[in-house]
N, C-alpha and C positions, 0 to 999 in steps of 0.2 A: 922395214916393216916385218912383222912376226905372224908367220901363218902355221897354224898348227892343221896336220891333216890324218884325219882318223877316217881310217879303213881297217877293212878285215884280211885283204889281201894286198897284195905286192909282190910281183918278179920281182929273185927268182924265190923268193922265199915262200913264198904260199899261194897259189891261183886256183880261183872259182871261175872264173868271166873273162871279159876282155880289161876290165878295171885294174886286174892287176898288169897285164902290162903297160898300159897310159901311165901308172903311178908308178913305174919304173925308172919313167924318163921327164916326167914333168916337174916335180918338187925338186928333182938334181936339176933339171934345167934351170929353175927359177929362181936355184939358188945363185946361182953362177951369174945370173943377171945383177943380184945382190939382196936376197928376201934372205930374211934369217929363216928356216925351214926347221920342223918339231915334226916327224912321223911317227907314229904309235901304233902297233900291232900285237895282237896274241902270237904269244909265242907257243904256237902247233907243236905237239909231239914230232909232227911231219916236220920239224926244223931241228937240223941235225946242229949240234952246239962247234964240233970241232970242224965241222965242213964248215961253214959260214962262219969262224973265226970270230962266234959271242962271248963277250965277255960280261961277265956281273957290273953293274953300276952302284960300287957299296956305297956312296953317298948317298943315293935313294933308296937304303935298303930300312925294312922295318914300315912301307906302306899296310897299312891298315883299310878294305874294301867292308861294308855291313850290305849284306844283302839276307834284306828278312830281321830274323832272327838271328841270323849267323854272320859270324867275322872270319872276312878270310884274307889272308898277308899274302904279299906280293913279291916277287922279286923284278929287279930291272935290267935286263940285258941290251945289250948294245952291239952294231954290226953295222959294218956299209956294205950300202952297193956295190958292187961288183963295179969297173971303171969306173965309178964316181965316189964323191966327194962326201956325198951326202951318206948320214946315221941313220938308222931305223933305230926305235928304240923298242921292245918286244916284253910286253907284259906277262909275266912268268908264275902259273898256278899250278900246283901238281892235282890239285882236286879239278880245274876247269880245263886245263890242255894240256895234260899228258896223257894224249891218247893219238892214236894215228891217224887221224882222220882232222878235219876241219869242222863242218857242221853236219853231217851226214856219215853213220855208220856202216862202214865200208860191210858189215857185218850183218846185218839186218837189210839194209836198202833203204832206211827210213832217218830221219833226221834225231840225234841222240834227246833223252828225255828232258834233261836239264838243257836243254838250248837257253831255256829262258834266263834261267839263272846266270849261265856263261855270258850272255848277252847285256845284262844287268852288270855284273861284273868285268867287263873287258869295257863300259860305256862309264863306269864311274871309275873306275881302275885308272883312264884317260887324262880325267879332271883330277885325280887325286893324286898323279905324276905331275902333270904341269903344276898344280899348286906347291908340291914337294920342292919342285925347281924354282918356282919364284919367279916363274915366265910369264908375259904378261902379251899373250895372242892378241894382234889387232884383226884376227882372222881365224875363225874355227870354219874348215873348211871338210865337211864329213860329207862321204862316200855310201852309195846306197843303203839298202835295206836293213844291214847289222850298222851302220851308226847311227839309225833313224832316233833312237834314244835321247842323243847327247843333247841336240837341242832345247827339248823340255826339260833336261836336267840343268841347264845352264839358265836357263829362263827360270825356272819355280824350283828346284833343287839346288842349287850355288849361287841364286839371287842375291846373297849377302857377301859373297866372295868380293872382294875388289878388284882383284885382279882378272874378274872376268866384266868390269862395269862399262869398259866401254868396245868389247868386243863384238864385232858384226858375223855373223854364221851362216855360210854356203851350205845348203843341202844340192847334192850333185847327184841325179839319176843319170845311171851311164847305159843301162838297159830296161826291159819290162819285166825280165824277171823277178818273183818278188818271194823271196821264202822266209816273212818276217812278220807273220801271222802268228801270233800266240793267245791262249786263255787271256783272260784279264787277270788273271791272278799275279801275271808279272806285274802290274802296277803293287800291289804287298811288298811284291821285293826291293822298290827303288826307294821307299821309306819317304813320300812324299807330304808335306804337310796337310795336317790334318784338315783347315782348312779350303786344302785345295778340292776344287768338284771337279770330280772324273767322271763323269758320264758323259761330257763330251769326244772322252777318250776311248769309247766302247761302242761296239755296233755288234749286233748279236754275238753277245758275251765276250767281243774278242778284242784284240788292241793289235794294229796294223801298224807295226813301226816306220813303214814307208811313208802314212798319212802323219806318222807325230812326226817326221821330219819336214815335211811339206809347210805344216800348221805350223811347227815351231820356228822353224828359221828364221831370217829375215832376206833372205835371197834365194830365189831357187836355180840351179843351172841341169840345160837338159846336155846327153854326151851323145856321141858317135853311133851309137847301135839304140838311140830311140829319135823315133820319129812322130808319131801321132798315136800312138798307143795308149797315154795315158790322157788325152786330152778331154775326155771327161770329165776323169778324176780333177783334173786340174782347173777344170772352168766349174765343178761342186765346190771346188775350195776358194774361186775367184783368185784364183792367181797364172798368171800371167810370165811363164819361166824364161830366163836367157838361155840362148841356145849360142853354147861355145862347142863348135866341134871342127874338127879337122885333123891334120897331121901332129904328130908330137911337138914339131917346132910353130909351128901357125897358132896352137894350142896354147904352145907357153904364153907367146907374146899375146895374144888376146886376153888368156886371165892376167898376166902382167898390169894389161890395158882396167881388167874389170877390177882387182885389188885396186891398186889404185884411186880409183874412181868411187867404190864404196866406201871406202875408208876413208877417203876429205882427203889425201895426201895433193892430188891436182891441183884442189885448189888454195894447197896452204902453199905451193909451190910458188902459182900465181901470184898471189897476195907476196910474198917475200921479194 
């Protein structure tokens, strides 16, 4: 099975939360079990290239991102974890992260202007690697509030793609923090068809990328450090989340359990 998982962080390469060290040790675990594993990250100025032993991936070089009006090229770097097995692969922009900082200007106090843009870009940057590679995720399994994008873009923005036709999408809230409020103007930038209606997308002027992940998935999972904090929100939306939480190894094996399980692989077992 093929799970791709997009996050904005990962020990020891980048950490906002506790998200990134869960994802330190679960996609390496799960590999090992035998999941083919695809991880994708900004690559942060905060990521040193000769400490973490990145290397360019020229076979994906000459990716092409449109955000808005503007095109901007990508480069693809490449590095494992530290005792494991497993790749990160670390989405490379000198206009969007080469800068010292993650999403917050260590310099001001305040989150950088272009978040939204970076966030557009680092969400189809994603999809337009895996497509590059010719990889075909039975699993888009995206991490809080900076992947809340990808699922709408995989539903009404790469709906024509085939390679994402039969892909099932975890949205996984691992805490309540949520810094993924922006203008609506971000919807401009993802270049969404024209016929699509976005006002379902807006609530006083603004697009909550937590709720387009929530809305867009098709599975939601709650993590470790949330408990009932969102459970409003989540009975607004009528939905009803899986709650996988526990130790890093208890972790694996239960999403082992839930892959499985969404994907039909149980029952194609059965049947054989």
């Amino acid at each position: 099975m093929k799970v791709l998982y997009a996050a904005a962080e990962i020990s020891p390469f980048a950490r906002m939360t506790h998200t990134a060290d869960m994802l330190r040790f679960l996609p390496a675990s799960l590999q090992d079990k035998g999941y083919e594993i695809r991880l994708l990250l900004p690559k942060y100025g905060t990521i040193n290239d000769r400490r973490n032993r990145l290397h360019e991936v020229i076979r994906l070089s000459g990716i092409e991102v449109e955000i808005g009006d503007k095109i901007e090229s990508m480069r693809i770097k490449v590095a494992s974890i530290p005792n494991a097995k497993l790749q990160v692969y670390f989405l490379d922009n000198d206009t969007y992260f080469n800068r010292k900082a993650m999403f917050m200007n260590p310099d001001s106090g305040e989150h950088y202007d272009d978040n939204d843009e970076r966030i557009v870009f680092y969400s189809k940057g994603v999809l337009e690697t895996v497509a590059k590679l010719g990889w075909e995720p039975d699993i888009i399994h995206c991490h809080d509030w900076p992947s809340g994008l990808i699922p709408l873009l995989v539903k009404e923005k790469y709906n024509n793609e085939g390679l994402f036709k039969d892909t099932q999408i975890i949205y996984n809230i691992h805490h309540p923090e949520n810094n993924g409020v922006f203008d609506k103007k971000l919807l401009d930038l993802v270049g969404l068809p024209d016929s699509f209606d976005r006002g379902n997308l807006i609530e006083g002027g603004n697009v909550d990328l937590r709720t387009l992940g929530l809305k867009y998935s098709d599975h939601v999972v709650t993590g470790n450090h949330l408990t009932d904090q969102l459970d409003d929100l989540f009975e607004d939306l009528g939905i009803s989340p899986k709650k996988i939480q526990g130790s890093p190894e208890t972790v694996s094996d239960k999403f082992a359990s839930y892959y499985d399980e969404i994907a039909g692989t149980e029952e194609e077992e059965e049947e054989s």
